[in-house]
C-alpha positions as CSV (number, residue, x, y, z in Angstrom):
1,X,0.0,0.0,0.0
2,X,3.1,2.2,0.7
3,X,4.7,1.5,-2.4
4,X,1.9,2.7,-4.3
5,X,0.7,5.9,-2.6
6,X,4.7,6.6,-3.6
7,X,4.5,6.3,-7.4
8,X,1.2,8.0,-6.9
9,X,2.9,11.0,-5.3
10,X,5.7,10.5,-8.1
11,X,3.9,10.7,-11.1
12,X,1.7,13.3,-9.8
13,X,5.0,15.9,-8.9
14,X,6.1,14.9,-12.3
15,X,2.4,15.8,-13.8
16,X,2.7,19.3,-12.1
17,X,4.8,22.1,-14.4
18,X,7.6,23.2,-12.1
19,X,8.0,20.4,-10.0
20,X,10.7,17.9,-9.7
21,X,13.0,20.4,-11.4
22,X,10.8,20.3,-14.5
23,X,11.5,24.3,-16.8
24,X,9.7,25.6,-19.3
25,X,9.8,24.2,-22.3
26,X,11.3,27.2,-23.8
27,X,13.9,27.6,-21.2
28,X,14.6,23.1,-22.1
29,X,15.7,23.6,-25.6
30,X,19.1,26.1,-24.6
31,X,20.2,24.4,-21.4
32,X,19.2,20.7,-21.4
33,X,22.4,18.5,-21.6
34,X,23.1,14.8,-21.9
35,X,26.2,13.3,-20.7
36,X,25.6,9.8,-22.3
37,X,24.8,10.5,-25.8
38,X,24.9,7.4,-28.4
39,X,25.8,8.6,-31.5
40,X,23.7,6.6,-34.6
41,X,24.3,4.2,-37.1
42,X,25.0,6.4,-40.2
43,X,28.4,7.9,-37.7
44,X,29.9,4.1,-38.0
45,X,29.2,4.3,-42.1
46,X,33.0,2.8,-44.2
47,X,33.6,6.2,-45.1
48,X,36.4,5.3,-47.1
49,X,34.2,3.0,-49.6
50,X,31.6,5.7,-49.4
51,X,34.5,8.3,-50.9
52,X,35.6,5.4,-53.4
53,X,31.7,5.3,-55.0
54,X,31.3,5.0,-58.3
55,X,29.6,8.2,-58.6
56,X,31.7,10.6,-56.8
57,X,34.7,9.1,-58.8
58,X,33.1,9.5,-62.1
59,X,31.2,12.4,-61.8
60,X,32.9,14.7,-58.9
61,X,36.0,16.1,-57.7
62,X,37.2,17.5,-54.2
63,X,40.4,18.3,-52.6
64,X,41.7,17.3,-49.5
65,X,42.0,19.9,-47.4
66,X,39.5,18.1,-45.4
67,X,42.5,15.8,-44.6
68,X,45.3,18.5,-44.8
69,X,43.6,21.0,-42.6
70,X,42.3,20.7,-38.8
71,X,38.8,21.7,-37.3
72,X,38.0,25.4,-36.6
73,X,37.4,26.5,-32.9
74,X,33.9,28.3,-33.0
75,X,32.4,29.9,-30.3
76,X,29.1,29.0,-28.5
77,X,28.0,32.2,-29.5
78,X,28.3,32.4,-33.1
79,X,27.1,28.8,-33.4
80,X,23.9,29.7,-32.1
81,X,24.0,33.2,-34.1
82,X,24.8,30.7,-37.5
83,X,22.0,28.1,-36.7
84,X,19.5,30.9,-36.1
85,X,20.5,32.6,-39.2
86,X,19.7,29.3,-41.3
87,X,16.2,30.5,-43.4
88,X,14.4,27.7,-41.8
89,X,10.7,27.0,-40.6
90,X,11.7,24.4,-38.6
91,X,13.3,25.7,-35.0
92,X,17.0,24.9,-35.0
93,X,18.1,25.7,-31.3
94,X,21.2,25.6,-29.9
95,X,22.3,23.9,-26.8
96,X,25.0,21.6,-25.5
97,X,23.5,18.3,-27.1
98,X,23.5,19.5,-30.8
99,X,27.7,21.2,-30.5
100,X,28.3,17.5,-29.3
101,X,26.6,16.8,-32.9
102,X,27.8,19.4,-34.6
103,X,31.6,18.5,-33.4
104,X,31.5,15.0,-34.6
105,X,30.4,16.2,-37.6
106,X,33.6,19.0,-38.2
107,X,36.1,16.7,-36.2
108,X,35.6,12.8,-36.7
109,X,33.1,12.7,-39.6
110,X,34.8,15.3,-42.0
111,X,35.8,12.5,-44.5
112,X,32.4,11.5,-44.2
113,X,30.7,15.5,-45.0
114,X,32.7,15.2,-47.8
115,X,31.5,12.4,-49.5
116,X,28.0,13.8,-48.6
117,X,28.3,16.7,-49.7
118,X,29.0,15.3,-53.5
119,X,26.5,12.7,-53.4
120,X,24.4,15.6,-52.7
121,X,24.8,17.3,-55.5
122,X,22.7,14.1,-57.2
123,X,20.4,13.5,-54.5
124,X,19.4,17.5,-53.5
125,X,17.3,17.9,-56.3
126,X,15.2,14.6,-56.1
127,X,14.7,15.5,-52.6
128,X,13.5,18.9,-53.0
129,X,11.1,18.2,-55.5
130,X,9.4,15.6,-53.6
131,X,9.0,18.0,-50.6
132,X,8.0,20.9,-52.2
133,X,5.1,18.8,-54.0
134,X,3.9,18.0,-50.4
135,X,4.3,21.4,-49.5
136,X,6.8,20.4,-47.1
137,X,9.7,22.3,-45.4
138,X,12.8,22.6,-47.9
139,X,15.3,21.6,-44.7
140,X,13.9,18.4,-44.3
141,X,16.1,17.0,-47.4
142,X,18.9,16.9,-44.5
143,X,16.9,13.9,-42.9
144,X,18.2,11.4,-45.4
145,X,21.9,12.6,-44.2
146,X,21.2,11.5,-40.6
147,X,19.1,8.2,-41.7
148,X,21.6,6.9,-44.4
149,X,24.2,8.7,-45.5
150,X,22.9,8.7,-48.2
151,X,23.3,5.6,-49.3
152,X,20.0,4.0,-51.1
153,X,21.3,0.6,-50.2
154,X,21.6,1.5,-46.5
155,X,20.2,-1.0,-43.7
156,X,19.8,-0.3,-40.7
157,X,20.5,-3.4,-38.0
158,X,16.5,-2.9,-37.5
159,X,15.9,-3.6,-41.5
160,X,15.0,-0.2,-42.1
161,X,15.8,0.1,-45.6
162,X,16.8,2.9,-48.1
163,X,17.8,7.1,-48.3
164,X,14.6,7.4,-45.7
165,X,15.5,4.3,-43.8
166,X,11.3,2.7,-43.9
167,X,10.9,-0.4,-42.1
168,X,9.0,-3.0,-44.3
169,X,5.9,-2.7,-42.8
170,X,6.0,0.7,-43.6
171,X,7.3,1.3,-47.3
172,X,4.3,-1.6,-47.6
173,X,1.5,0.4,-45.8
174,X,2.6,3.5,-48.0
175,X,1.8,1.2,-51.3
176,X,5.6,0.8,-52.1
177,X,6.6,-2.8,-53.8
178,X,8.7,-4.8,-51.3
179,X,10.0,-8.2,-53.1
180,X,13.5,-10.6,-54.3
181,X,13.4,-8.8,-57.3
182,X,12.3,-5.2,-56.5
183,X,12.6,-2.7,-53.4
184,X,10.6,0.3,-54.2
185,X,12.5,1.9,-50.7
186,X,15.4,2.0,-52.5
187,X,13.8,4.0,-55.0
188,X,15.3,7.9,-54.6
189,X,12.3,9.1,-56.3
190,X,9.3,6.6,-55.1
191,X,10.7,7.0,-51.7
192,X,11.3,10.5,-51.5
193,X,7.6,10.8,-52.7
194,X,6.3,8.5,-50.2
195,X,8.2,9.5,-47.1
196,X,7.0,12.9,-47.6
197,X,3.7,12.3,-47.7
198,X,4.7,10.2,-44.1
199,X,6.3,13.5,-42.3
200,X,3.1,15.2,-43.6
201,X,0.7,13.4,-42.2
202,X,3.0,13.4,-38.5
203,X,3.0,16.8,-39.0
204,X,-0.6,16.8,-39.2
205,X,-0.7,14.6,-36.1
206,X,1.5,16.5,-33.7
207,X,1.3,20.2,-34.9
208,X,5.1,20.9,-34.0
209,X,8.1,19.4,-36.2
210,X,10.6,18.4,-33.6
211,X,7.9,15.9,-32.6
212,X,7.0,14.7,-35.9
213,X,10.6,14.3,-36.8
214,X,11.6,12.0,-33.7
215,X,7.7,10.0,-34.4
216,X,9.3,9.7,-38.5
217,X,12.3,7.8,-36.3
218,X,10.9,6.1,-33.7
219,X,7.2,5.8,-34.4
220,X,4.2,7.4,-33.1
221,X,3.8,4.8,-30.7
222,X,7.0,5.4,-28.9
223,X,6.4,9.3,-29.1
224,X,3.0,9.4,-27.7
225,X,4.1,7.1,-24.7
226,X,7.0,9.4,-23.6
227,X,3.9,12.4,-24.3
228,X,2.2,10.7,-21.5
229,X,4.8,9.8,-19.0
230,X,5.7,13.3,-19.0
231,X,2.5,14.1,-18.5
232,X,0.4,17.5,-18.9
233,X,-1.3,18.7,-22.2
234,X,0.5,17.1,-25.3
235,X,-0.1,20.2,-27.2
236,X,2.2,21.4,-24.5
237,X,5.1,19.5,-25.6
238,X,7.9,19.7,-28.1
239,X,10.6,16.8,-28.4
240,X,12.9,18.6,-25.4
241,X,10.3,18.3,-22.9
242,X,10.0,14.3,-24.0
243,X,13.9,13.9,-24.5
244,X,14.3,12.1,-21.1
245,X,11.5,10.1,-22.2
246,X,12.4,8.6,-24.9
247,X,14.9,6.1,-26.0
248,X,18.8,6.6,-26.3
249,X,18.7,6.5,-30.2
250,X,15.6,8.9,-30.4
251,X,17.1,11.2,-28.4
252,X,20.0,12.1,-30.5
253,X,17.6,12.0,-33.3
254,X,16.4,15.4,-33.7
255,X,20.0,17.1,-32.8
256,X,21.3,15.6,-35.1
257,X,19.1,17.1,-37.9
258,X,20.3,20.1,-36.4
259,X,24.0,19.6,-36.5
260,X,22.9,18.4,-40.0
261,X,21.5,21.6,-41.4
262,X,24.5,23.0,-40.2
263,X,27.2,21.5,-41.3
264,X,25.4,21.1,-44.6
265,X,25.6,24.9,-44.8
266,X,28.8,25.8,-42.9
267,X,31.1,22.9,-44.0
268,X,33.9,25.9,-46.0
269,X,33.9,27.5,-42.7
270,X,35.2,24.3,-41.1
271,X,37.7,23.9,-44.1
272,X,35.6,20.6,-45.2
273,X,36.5,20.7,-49.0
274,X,33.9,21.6,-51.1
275,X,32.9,18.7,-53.9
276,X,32.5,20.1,-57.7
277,X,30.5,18.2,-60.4
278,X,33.1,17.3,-62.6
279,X,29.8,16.8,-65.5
280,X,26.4,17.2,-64.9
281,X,24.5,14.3,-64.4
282,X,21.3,14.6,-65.7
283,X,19.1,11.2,-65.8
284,X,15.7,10.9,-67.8
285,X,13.4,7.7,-67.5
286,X,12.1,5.0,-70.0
287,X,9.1,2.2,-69.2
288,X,9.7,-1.0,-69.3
289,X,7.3,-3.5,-70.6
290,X,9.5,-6.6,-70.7
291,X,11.8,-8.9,-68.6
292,X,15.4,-7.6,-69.1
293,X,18.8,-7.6,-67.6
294,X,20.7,-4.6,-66.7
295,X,23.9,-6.7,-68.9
296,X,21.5,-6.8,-71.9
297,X,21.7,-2.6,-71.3
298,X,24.9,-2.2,-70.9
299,X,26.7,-4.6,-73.4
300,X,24.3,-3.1,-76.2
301,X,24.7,0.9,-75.4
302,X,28.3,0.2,-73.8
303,X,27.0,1.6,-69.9
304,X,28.9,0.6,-66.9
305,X,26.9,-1.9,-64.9
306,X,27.9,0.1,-61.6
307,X,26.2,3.2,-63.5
308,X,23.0,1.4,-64.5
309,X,23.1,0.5,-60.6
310,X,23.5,3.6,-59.2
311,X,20.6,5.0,-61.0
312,X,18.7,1.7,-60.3
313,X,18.6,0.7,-56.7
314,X,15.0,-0.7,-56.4
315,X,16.0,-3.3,-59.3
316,X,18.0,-5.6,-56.3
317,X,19.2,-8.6,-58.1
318,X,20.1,-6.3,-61.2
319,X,16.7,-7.6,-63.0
320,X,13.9,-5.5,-64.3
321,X,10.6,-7.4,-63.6
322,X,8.4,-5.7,-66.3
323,X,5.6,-7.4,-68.2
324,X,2.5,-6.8,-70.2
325,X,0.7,-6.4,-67.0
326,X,3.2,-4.0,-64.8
327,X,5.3,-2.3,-65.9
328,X,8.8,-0.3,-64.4
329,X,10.9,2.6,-65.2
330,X,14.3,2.6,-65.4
331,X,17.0,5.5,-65.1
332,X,19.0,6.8,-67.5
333,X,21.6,9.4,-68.1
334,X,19.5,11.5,-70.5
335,X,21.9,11.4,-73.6
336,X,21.2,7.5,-73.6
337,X,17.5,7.8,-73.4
338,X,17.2,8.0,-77.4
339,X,19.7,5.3,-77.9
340,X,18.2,3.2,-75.1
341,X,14.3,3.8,-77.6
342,X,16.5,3.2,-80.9
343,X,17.9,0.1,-80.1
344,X,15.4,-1.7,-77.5
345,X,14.6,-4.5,-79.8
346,X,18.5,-5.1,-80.3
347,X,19.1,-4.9,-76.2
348,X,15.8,-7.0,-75.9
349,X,16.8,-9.6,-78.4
350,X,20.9,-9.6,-77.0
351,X,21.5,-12.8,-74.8
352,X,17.7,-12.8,-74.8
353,X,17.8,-16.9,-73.7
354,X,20.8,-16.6,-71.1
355,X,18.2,-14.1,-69.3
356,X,15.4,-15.2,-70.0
357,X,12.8,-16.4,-67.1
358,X,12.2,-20.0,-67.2
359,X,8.7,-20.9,-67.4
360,X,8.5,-24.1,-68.2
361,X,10.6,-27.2,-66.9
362,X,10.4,-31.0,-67.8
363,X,12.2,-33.4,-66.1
364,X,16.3,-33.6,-67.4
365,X,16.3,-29.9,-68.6
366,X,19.2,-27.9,-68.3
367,X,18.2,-24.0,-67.8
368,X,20.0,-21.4,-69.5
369,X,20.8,-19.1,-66.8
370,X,23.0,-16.1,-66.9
371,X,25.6,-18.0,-65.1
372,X,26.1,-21.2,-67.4
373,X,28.0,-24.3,-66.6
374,X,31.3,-24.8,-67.1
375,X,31.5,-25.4,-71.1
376,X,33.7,-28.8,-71.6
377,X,36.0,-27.4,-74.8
378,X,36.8,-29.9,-77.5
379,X,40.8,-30.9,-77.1
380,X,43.4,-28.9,-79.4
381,X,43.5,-31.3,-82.3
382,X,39.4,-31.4,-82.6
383,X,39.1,-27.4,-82.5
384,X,41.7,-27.6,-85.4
385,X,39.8,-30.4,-87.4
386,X,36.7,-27.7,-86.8
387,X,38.5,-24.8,-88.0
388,X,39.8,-26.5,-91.0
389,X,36.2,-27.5,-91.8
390,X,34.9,-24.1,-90.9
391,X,37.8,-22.7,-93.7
392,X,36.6,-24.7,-96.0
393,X,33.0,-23.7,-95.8
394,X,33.8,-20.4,-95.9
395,X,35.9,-21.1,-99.0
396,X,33.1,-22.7,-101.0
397,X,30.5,-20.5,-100.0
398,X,27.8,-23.1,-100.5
399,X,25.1,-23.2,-97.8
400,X,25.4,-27.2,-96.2
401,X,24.2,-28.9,-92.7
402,X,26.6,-30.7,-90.3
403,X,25.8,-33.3,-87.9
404,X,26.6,-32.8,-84.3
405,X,26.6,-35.5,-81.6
406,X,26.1,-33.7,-78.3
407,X,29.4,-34.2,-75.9
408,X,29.0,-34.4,-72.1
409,X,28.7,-31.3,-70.7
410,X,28.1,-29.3,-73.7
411,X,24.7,-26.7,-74.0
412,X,22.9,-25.2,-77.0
413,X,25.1,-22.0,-76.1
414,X,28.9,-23.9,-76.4
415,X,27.6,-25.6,-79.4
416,X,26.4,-22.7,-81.1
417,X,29.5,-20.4,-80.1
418,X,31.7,-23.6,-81.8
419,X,30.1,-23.0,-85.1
420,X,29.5,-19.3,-85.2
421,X,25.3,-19.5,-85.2
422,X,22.7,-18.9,-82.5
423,X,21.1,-21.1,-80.0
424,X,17.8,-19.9,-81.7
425,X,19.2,-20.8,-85.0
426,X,19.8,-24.9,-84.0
427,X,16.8,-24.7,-81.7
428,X,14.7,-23.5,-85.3
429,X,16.7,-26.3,-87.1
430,X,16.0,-28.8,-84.8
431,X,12.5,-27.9,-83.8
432,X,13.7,-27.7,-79.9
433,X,11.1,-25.9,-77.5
434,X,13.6,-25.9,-74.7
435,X,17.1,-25.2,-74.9
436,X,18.1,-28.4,-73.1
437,X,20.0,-31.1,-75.0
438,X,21.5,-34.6,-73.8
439,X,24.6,-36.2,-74.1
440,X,24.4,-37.9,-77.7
441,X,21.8,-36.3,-79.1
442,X,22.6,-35.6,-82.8
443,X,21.8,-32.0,-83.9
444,X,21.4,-30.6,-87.4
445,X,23.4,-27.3,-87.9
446,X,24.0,-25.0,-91.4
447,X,26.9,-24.2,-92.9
448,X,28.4,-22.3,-95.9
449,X,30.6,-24.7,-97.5
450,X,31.4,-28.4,-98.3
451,X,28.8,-30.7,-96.4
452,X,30.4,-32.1,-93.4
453,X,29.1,-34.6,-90.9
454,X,30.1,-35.6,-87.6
455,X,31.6,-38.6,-86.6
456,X,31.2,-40.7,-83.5
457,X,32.4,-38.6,-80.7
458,X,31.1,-35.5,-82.4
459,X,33.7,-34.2,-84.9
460,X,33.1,-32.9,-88.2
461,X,34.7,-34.7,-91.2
462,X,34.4,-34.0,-94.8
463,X,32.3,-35.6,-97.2
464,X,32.9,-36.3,-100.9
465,X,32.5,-33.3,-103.0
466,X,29.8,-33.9,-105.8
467,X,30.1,-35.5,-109.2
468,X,31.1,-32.2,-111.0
469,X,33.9,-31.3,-109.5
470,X,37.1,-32.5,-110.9
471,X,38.9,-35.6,-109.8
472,X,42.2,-33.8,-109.4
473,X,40.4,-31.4,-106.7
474,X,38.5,-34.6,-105.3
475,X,41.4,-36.3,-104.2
476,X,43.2,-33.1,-102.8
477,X,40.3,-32.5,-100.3
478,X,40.1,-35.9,-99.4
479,X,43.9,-35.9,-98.5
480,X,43.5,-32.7,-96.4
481,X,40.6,-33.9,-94.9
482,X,42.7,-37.2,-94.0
483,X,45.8,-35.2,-93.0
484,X,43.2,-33.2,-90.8
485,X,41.6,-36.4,-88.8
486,X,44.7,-38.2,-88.2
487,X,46.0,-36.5,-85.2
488,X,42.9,-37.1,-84.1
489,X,42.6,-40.5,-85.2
490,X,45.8,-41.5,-83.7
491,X,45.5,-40.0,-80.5
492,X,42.2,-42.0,-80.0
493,X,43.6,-45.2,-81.2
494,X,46.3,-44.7,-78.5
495,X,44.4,-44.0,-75.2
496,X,41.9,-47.1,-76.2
497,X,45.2,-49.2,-76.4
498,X,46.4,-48.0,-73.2
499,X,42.8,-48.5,-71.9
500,X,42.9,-52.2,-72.4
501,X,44.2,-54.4,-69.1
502,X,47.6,-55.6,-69.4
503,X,47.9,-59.4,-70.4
504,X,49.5,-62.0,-68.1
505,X,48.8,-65.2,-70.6
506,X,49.1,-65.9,-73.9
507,X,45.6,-64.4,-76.0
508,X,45.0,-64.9,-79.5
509,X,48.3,-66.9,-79.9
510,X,50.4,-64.0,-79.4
511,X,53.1,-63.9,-76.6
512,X,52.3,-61.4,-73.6
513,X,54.3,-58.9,-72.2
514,X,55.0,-58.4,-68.6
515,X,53.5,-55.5,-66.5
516,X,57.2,-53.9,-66.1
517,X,57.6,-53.8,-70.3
518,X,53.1,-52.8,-70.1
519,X,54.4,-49.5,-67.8
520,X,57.5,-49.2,-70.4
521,X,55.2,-48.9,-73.3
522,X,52.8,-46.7,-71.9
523,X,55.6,-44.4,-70.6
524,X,57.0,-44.1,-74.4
525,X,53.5,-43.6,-76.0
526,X,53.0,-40.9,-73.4
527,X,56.4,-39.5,-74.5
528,X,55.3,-39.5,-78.1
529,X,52.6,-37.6,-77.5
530,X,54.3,-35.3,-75.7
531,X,56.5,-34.9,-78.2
532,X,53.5,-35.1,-81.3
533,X,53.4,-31.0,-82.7
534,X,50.0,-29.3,-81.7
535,X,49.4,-25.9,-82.3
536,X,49.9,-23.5,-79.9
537,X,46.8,-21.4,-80.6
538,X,43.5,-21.2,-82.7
539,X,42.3,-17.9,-84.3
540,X,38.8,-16.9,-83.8
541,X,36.6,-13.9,-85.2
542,X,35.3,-11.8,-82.8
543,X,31.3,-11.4,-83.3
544,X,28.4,-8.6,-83.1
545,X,28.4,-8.9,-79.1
546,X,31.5,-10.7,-77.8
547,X,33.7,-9.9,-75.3
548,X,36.7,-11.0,-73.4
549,X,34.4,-13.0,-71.0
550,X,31.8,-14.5,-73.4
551,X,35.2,-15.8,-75.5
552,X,37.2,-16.9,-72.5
553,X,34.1,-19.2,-71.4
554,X,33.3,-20.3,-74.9
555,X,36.8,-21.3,-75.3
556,X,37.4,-22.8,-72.2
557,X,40.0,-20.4,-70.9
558,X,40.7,-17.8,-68.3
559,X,40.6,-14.5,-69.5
560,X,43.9,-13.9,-68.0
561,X,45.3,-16.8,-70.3
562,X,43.4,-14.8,-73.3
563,X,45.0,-11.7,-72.6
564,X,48.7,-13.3,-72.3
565,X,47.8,-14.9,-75.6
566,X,46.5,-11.8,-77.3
567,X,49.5,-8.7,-75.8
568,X,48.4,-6.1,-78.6
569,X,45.0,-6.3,-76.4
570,X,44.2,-2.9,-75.0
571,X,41.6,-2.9,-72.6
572,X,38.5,-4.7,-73.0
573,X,36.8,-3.1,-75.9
574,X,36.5,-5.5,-78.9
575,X,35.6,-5.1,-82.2
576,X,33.3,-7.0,-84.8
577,X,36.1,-8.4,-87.0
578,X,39.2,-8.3,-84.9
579,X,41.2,-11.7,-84.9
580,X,42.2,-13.4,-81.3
581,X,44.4,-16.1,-80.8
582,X,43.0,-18.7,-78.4
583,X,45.5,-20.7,-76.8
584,X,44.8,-24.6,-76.5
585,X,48.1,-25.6,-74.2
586,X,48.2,-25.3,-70.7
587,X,45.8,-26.0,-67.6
588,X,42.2,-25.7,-70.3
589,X,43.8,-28.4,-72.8
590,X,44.3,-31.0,-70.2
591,X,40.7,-30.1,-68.2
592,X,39.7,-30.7,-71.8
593,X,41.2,-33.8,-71.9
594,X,40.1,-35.3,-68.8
595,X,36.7,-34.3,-69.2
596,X,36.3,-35.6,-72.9
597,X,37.9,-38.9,-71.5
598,X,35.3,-38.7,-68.3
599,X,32.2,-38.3,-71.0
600,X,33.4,-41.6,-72.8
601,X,33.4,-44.0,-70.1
602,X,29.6,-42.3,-69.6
């Protein structure tokens, strides 16, 4: 009964203006202080990978006087005189709480202002626009400084997501799309619209800004429970009177916006370098109506990934979604917009399988996903039987079909990259639905030039010209065509011999031969192929589309063994035409090897 006429008496003092050391809410914003204050999230931001963007290293450029040059001691005084000469509607007192703010900012976080402040130059205008639709105060665009850092791929250890930090349950209730593919919080437009219309409605709730600011961090629930522990009329109130009422995070919340709109507007005076725009960026938007990978866009109008990305952020798995039925827009720098509506059916159409969503499966279908399997190349003295075939073709310029016996391990892509068609094309000659194909399964393909037809494992071979030709030229294609299969002929007659068991009785009349001479003889055919001449590279044509990666893969090499083969390379860019040599020795050739080998005991 003691115990609660005490709280009784407690929470009545506290209920009574002037009691308990209670001031005037007026008196609270200049001399409260806090001797425990946790400073947030964004203050433990990797500053150093924010500063290494892609953005700020394309598009802006700072000095580092920031690094070079200490903080400026300012006085109490003329930080309250600069914060109250801020053309603000919001209040923006000054008090011992917001210079501890207001000194991390200028001390510890310079590197970070710096990168904020050209990331800014991007984000500013988005920002701005959304608040003054809402007919919202222009110094709230220095909430997104405090929630992320600007970072539209910022989460918080609470999942709040985004510039404007929404929790799920939020962005959702606003009507923003929330899925694997698509997070509309990372949107710097949809969000900026959306959160606006959030801080207008608290706004609406509260009636006083420093309130509806710390309810926009830590929910209206949490606000109106500290409004009634500290008791009185609500209307009363402003976030000082609350602060010892609400939670450690919270209260650092709305000082921070302070030391925010400060720094934002005082950083020269604290020698925090200034950040230029090296070009302007200016974006523009296209619809989307189908599914599309943000690779299809940049192989096709030659646009960093990273770029495509940062203009991007709601697209999370670098997909855009878009159907018939819903549609999405995606961001552009504006002088791509035209060639972005030129050449859609070309970026559509570009790699359109390796992207495309699989709708349909059957049992033993192999998808074609934008990260294929390992591609099992054909070993050195095949690929040269093939590019003497594919010479010859070329040569005779008449239009023939080869016969392909699917390897293990090979897809529609490998075997169309080998002959220099399309996976459409031998899915159209073969009347495939799917792009799956089994081991053995014989496949029609076109040609321009002699008729050739596979063989066994797979290989091409020439057929007999027709009757017209001369005999002369008969017999000379038949001995290049010979002189091209026996490498390969020979090196499969020898690893079947060295398959077979080795004898310890007579067979077949014939004397055996001891294990010791077995091991001799395999040892000396192993020498003699050692010692058989291979080439030490293949020439290829470069195609509409290629580049260093697609040719590594199709050729089953690194692209670091690519470049060593190929020093005149500069860079990556490649050219429809250009000539790379492919080389077949090494670490590939033997992977080749074993795997060929592995597919024939299947």
């Amino acid at each position: 009964m003691k115990r609660f006429l005490l709280s009784t008496i407690v929470a009545a003092a506290l209920a009574i203006p002037g009691c308990a050391g209670a001031k005037n809410v007026l008196d609270l914003k200049e001399s409260i202080t806090d001797t425990s204050i946790v400073f947030p999230e964004t203050f433990e931001k990797d500053t150093r990978k924010l500063l290494e963007s892609w953005y700020l290293k394309n598009y802006t450029t700072t000095d580092d006087r920031y690094a070079r040059q200490g903080d400026v001691n300012v006085s109490d005084d003329e930080l309250r005189k600069r914060l109250a000469a801020l053309p603000t509607v919001i209040d923006m007192p000054f008090n011992q709480i917001v210079k501890e703010y207001i000194k991390r900012y200028t001390s510890k976080g310079r590197a970070q202002v710096a990168a904020i402040l050209g990331l800014n130059l991007y984000y500013t205008p988005i920002f701005e626009q959304a608040l003054e639709k809402a007919g919202l105060p222009l110094e709230l665009k220095y909430l997104p400084v405090i929630e992320s850092g600007l970072d539209p791929n910022a989460v918080s250890k609470h999942g709040a997501t985004g510039l404007w930090q929404l929790m799920l349950g939020t962005g959702k209730g606003l009507g923003l799309e929330v899925n694997s593919l698509v997070d509309e919080r990372r949107d710097p437009y949809l969000s900026s619209e959306k959160a606006a219309g959030y801080l207008k409605d608290l706004y609406d709730t509260y009636g006083d800004w420093s309130l509806a600011i710390a309810a926009y961090n830590c929910g209206p629930g949490n606000v109106n429970k500290a409004l009634r522990r500290a008791g009185g009329d609500p209307k009363s109130h402003d976030f000082w009177s609350i602060y010892n009422y609400l939670s450690p995070e919270t209260r650092g919340y709305v000082p921070m916006f302070i030391a925010a709109n400060y720094v934002m507007n005082y950083h020269k005076e604290h020698n925090i370098s200034p950040v230029l725009a090296t070009k302007p960026l200016i974006t523009d938007t296209v619809a989307i109506h189908n599914w599309l990978h943000f690779n299809q866009v940049s192989e096709v109008l030659n646009i960093p990934v990273d770029e495509l990305r940062i203009l991007n952020p709601q697209f999370r798995a670098d997909i855009i979604p878009a159907s018939a039925e819903r549609q999405y827009y995606l961001i552009l720098p504006s002088q791509q917009v035209h060639a972005y509506i030129v050449s859609e059916d070309e970026i559509l159409a570009h790699d359109a399988e390796k992207y495309a969503r699989r709708e349909l499966a059957e049992p033993g279908d192999v998808p074609a996903t934008a990260s294929e399997p390992a591609q099992v190349p054909a070993d050195a003295a095949e690929e040269v039987a093939v590019a003497e075939v594919k010479r010859a073709d070329a040569a005779s310029g008449v239009r023939t079909s080869v016969t392909h016996k699917v390897l293990a391990g090979e897809t529609i892509s490998s075997i169309a990259g080998r002959y220099g068609c399309t996976a459409g094309d031998i899915k159209s000659w073969n009347n495939l639905r799917r792009n799956a194909v089994r081991t053995g399964q014989q496949l029609k393909i076109y040609t321009s030039g002699a008729p050739v037809q596979a063989d066994a494992a797979g290989t091409e071979a020439v057929q007999k010209p027709s009757a017209g030709k001369k005999a002369k030229d008969v017999k000379a294609e038949e001995a290049s065509a010979r002189q091209t299969q026996a490498p390969v002929a020979a090196s499969r007659k020898r690893e079947k011999a060295e398959s077979q068991p080795v004898a310890s009785k007579k067979r077949n009349g014939k004397k055996a031969y001891t294990e010791e001479q077995a091991g001799t003889r395999g040892k000396k055919n192993r020498n003699a192929r050692k010692r058989e001449k291979q080439p030490k590279n293949i020439d290829v044509e470069v195609k509409s589309g290629d580049n260093l990666s697609k040719i590594a893969k199709r050729s089953g090499v690194s692209v670091e063994e690519l470049r060593k083969a190929n020093p005149k390379l500069k860079g990556d860019m490649l050219h429809p035409g250009d000539k790379l040599n492919i080389p077949t020795k090494g670490k590939a050739a033997k992977q080749s090897k074993k795997n060929r080998k592995k597919g024939k005991r299947r």
